[in-house]
C-alpha positions in Angstrom: -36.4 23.2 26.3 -33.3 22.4 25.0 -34.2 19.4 22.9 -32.5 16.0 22.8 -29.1 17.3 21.9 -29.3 20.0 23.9 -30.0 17.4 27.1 -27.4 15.2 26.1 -24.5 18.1 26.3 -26.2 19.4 29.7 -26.0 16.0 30.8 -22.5 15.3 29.9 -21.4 18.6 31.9 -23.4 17.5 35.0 -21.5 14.1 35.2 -18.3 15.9 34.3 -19.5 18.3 37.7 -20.4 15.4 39.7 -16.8 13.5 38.9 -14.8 16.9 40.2 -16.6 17.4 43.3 -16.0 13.3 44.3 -12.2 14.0 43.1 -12.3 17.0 45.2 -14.0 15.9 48.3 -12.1 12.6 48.3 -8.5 14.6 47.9 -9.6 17.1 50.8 -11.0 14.3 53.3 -7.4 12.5 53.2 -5.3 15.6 53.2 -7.5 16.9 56.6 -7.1 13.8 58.2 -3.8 13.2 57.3 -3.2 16.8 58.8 -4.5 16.4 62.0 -3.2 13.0 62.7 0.3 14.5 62.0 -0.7 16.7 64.8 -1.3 14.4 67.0 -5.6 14.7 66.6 -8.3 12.9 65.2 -9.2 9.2 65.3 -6.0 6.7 65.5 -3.3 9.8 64.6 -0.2 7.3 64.8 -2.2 5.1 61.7 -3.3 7.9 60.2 -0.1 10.0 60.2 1.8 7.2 58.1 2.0 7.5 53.9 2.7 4.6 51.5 6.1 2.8 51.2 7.0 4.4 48.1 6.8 8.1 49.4 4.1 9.7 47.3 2.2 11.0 49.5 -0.9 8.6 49.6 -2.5 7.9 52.5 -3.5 4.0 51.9 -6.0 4.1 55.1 -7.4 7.7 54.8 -8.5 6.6 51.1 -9.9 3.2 52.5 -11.6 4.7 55.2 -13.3 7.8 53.1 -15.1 4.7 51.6 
């Protein structure tokens, strides 16, 4: 339909899709978990509630567990 040009360009936007919905869904797991273990919910809140040393806002185990 849209010949083999045409497929390659679709394709390229599809894995471009794909790559911002991972980014997005990883992001949003961390930063919900992160929230309610700073409330004092969810699965092991006093690990969870923690960031990295250097203060960036990364949760180390949120990221590893989303995995």
């Amino acid at each position: 339909m849209f010949g083999t040009i045409g497929g390659s360009i679709f394709t390229f936007f599809i894995m471009i899709s794909c790559l911002g919905t991972v980014n997005g869904v990883t992001m949003g797991c961390c930063r919900g978990m992160y929230t309610m273990s700073c409330r004092g919910q969810g699965i092991a809140p006093e690990k969870f509630s923690k960031i990295g040393k250097n203060k960036n806002g990364i949760q180390i185990y949120l990221i590893i567990l989303h995995f």
